[in-house]
C-alpha positions as CSV (number, residue, x, y, z in Angstrom):
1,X,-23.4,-12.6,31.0
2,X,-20.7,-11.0,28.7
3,X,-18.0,-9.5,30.7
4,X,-18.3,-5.5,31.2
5,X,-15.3,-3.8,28.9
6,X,-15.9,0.0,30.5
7,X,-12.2,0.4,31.3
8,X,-11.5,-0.8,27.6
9,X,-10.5,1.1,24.8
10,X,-10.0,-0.4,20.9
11,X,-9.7,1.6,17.6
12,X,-12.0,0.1,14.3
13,X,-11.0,1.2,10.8
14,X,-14.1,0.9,8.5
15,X,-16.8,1.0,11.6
16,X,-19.2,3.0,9.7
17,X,-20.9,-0.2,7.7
18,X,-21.3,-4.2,7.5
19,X,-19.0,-5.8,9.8
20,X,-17.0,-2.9,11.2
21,X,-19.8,-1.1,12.4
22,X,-21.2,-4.3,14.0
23,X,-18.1,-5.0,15.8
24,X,-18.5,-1.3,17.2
25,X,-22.1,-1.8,18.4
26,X,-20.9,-4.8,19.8
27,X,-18.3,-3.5,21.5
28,X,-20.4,-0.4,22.5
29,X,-23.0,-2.8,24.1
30,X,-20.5,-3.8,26.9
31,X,-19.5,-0.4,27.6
32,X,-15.9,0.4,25.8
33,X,-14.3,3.5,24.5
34,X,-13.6,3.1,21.1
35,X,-12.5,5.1,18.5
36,X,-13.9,4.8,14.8
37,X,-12.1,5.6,11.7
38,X,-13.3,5.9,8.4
39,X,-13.9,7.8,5.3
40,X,-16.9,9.6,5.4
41,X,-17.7,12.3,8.1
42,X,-21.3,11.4,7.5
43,X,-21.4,8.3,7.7
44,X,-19.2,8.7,11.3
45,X,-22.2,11.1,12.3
46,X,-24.9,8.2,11.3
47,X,-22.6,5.4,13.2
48,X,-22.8,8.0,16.1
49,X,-26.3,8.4,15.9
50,X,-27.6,4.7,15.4
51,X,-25.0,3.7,18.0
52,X,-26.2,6.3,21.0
53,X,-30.0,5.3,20.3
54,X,-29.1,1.8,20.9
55,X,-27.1,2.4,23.6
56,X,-27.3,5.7,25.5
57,X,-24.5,7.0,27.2
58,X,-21.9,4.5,24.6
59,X,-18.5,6.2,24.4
60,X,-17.6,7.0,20.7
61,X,-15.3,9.0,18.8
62,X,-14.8,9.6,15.5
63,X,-11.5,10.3,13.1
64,X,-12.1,11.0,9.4
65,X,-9.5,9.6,7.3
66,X,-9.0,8.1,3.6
67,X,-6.8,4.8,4.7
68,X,-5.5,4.3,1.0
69,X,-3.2,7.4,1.6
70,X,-0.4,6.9,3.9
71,X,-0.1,10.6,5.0
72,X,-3.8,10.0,6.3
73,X,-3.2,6.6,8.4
74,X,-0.3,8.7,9.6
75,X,-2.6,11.7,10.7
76,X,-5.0,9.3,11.8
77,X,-2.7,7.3,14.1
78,X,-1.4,10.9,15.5
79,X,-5.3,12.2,16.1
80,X,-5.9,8.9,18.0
81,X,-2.6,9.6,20.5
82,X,-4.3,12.8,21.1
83,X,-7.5,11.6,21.9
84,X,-5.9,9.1,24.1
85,X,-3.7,11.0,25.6
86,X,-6.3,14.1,26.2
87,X,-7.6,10.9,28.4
88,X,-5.1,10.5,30.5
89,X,-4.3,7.1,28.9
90,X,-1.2,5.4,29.2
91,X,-2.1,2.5,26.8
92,X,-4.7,1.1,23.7
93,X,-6.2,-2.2,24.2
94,X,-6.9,-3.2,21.0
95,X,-7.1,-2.4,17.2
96,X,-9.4,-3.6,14.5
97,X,-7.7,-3.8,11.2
98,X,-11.5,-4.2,9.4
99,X,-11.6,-1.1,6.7
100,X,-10.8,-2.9,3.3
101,X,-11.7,-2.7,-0.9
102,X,-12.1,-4.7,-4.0
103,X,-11.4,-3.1,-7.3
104,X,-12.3,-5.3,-10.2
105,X,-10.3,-2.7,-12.5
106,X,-6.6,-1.6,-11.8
107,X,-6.7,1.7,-9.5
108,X,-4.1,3.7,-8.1
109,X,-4.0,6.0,-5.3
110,X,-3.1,9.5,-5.1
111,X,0.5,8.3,-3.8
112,X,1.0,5.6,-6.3
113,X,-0.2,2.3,-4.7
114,X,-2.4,-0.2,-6.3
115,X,-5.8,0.8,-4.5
116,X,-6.9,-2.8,-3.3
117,X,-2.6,-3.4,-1.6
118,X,-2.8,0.2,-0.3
119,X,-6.0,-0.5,1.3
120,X,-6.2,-3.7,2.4
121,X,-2.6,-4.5,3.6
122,X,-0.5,-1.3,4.0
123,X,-2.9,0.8,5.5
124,X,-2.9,-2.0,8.6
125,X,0.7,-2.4,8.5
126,X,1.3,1.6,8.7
127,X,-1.4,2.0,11.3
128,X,-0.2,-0.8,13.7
129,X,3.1,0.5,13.3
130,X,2.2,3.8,14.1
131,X,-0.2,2.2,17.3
132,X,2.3,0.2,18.4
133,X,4.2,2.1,21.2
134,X,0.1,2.8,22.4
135,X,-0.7,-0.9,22.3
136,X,2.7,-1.9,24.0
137,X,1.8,-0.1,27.1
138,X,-1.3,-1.3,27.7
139,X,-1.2,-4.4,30.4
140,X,-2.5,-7.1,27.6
141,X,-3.7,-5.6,24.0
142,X,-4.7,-7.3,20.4
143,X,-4.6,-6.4,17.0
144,X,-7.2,-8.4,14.8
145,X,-6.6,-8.2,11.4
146,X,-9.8,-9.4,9.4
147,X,-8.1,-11.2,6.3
148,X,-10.4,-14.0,4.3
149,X,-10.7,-17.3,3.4
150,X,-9.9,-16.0,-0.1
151,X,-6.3,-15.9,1.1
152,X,-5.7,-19.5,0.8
153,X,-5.6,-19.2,-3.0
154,X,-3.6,-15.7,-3.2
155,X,0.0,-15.8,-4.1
156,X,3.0,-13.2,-4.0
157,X,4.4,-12.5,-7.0
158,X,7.4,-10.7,-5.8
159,X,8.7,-9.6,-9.1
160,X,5.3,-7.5,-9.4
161,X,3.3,-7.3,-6.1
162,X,1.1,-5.0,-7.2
163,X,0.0,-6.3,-9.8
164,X,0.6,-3.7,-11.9
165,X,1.6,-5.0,-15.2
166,X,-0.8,-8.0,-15.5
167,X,-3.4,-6.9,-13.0
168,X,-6.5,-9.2,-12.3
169,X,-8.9,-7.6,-9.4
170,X,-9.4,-11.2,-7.9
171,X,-6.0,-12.1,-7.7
172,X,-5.2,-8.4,-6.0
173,X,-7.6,-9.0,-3.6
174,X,-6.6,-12.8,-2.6
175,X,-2.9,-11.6,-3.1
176,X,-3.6,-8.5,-0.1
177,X,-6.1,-10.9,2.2
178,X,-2.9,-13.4,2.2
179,X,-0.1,-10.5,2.9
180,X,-3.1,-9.8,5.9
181,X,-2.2,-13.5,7.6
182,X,2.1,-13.3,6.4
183,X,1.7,-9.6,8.5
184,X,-0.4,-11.5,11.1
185,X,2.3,-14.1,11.8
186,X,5.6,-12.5,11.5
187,X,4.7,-9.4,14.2
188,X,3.7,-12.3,16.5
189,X,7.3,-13.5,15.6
190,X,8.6,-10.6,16.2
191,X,6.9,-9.7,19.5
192,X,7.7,-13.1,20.7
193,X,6.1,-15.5,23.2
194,X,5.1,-13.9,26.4
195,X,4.6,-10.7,25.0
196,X,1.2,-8.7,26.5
197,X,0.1,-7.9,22.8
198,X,-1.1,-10.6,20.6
199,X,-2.0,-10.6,16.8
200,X,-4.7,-12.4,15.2
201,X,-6.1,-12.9,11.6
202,X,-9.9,-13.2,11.6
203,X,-11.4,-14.9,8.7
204,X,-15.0,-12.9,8.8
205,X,-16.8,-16.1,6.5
206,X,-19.1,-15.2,3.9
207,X,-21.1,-12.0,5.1
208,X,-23.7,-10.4,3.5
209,X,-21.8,-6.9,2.5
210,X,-21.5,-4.8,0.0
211,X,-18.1,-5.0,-1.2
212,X,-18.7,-7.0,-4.1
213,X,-20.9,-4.0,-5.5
214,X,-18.5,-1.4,-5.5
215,X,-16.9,0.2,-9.1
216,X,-17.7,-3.3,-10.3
217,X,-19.3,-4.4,-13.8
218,X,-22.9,-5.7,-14.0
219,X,-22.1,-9.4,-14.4
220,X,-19.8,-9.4,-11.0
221,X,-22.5,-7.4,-9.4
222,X,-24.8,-10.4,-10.2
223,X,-22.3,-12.8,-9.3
224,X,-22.2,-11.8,-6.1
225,X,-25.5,-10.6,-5.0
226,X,-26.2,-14.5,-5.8
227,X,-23.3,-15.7,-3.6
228,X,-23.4,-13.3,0.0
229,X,-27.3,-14.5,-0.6
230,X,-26.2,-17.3,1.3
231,X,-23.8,-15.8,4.0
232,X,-24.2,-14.5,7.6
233,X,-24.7,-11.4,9.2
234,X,-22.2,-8.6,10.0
235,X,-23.1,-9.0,13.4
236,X,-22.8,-12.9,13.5
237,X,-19.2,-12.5,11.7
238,X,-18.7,-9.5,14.4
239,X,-18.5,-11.9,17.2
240,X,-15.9,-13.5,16.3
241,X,-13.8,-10.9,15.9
242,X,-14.5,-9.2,18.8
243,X,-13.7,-12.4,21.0
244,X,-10.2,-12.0,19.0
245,X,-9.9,-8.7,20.5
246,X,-11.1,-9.4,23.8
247,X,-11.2,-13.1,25.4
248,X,-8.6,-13.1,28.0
249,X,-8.1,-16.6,27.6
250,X,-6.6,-16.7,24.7
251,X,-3.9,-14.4,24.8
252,X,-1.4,-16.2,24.7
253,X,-2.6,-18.7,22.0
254,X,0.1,-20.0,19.4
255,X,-3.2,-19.9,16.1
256,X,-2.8,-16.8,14.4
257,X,-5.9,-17.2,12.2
258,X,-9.8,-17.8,13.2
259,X,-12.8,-17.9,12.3
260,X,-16.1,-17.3,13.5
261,X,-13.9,-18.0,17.6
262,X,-12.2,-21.3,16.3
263,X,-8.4,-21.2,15.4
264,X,-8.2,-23.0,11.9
265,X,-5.2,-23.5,9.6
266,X,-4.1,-20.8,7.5
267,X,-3.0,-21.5,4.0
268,X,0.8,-23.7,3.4
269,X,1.9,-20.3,1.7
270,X,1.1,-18.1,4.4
271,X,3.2,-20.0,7.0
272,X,6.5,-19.3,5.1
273,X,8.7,-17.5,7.1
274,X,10.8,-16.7,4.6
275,X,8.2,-14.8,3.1
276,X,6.6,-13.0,5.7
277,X,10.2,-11.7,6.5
278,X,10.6,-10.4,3.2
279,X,6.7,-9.1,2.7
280,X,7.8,-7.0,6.0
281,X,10.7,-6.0,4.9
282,X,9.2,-4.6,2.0
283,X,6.0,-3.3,3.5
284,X,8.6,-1.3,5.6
285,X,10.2,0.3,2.8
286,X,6.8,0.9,1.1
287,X,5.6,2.6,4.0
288,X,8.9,4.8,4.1
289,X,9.9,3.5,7.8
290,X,12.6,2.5,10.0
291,X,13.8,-0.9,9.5
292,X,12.9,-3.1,12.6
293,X,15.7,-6.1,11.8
294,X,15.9,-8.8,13.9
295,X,18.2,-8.0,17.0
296,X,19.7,-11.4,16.7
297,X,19.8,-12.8,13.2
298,X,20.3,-16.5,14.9
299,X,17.2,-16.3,17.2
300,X,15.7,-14.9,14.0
301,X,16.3,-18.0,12.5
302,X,15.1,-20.2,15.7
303,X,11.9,-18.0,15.9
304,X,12.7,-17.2,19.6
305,X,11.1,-13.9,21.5
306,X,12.1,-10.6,20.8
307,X,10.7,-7.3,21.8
308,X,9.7,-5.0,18.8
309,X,9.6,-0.7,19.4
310,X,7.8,1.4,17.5
């Protein structure tokens, strides 16, 4: 019998569709609060509906936001601290990183950013940022950030991240699910051993989505209507991320990346410290915040606990 999460409450980005809104019905099966954002007010009012038929009485909300602009994950963050604190909620249990892209063509945003790096990894850098004084006060909490086994072949090219002057859609997308596991590992680093929140990279395995399809040409529409042919469910790559988010056994583990409720080894590249220092560093900047440096530049060094604020 699944243990009853009715005094839980965990935000999903993307929980309208394919794996996000599994994880939600999911979560919404063993009784939590949890709070939905995505794109499209319809689709939130379709989520609502399916969600409530399956489960009378399952407590949902809704926040309408486009994630690719960073005044919107900003709005977003602020609407869910109202909706929290309307509750008389001290804390957030969890957050689900899960809304993501793929552009086969290069695509800005409104505010500049290549589409698939504004998406994919600023959007749940800002957001957990912006969560994080929330997800600190709760007794234990999780962030599960759903990267991809495409990460082991992404690289950083720090010289142009985005991509910009040579940009290959692929590479973008490997190249963000990689800064996903670098982000993963260096707030653990930063929140130290011992700390009551806990990050984790999910690898959601080949699912049967529709992200391939999306602003791309006819022959990578074929390409990959062939390959998810053979992959799982949303809901049976769901579990795995919501026993990320929720097993209380593992909150404490030292793997920051899983699949399908396994740890397994990230990529050699996304285990350089060096370079998940510096990807935060930047992400900071690019996200116009505060600089969180190290307190102690020699315990940086030794990777020993620290406490990060908001």
């Amino acid at each position: 019998m699944q243990t009853s999460l009715s005094d839980k409450t965990y935000v999903v980005t993307g929980g309208t569709a394919g794996i996000g809104l599994a994880v939600v019905e999911q979560l919404a099966e063993r009784g939590a609060w949890t709070i939905v954002i995505a794109r499209s007010a319809e689709r939130c009012r379709a989520m609502e509906d399916e969600i409530r038929y399956l489960y009378p009485g399952a407590r949902l909300s809704s926040i309408v936001a486009d994630l690719s602009l960073q005044s919107e994950v900003r709005r977003a963050a602020g609407e869910v601290g109202r909706l929290l604190s309307d509750a008389g909620l001290d804390g957030l249990d969890g957050l689900v990183n899960n809304a993501g892209t793929f552009t086969y063509w290069l695509a800005l945003t409104k505010e500049g950013f290549e589409t698939q790096w504004a998406v994919n990894h600023l959007a749940p850098f800002l957001l957990t940022r912006q969560l994080l004084p929330w997800l600190q006060r709760a007794a234990t909490a999780r962030v599960v950030t759903v990267s991809s086994g495409s990460h082991y072949t992404g690289r950083l090219n720090w010289d142009d991240i985005q991509l910009r002057r040579r940009y290959n859609g692929l590479a973008a997308y490997d190249r963000s699910k990689l800064a996903n596991v670098l982000f993963t590992i260096e707030l653990n680093r930063r929140l130290g051993p011992g700390s009551g929140l806990r990050a984790f990279a999910a690898d959601p395995g080949l699912v049967k989505t529709d992200i391939g399809f999306k602003g791309t040409p006819p022959l990578v529409r074929w390409v990959w209507q062939r390959r998810r042919a053979g992959g799982i469910s949303p809901a049976e790559s769901a579990r795995g991320i919501v026993y990320l988010l929720t097993e209380p056994s593992i909150q404490q583990a030292n793997e920051p990346y899983w699949k399908h409720g396994q740890p397994k080894a990230p990529s050699p590249r996304s285990r350089d410290r060096q370079a998940a220092r510096r990807l935060w560093d930047l992400s900071e900047s690019m996200c116009g915040l505060s600089p969180l440096p190290y307190p102690d530049e020699s315990i940086a060094e030794e990777g020993e606990p620290h406490v990060v604020a908001a």
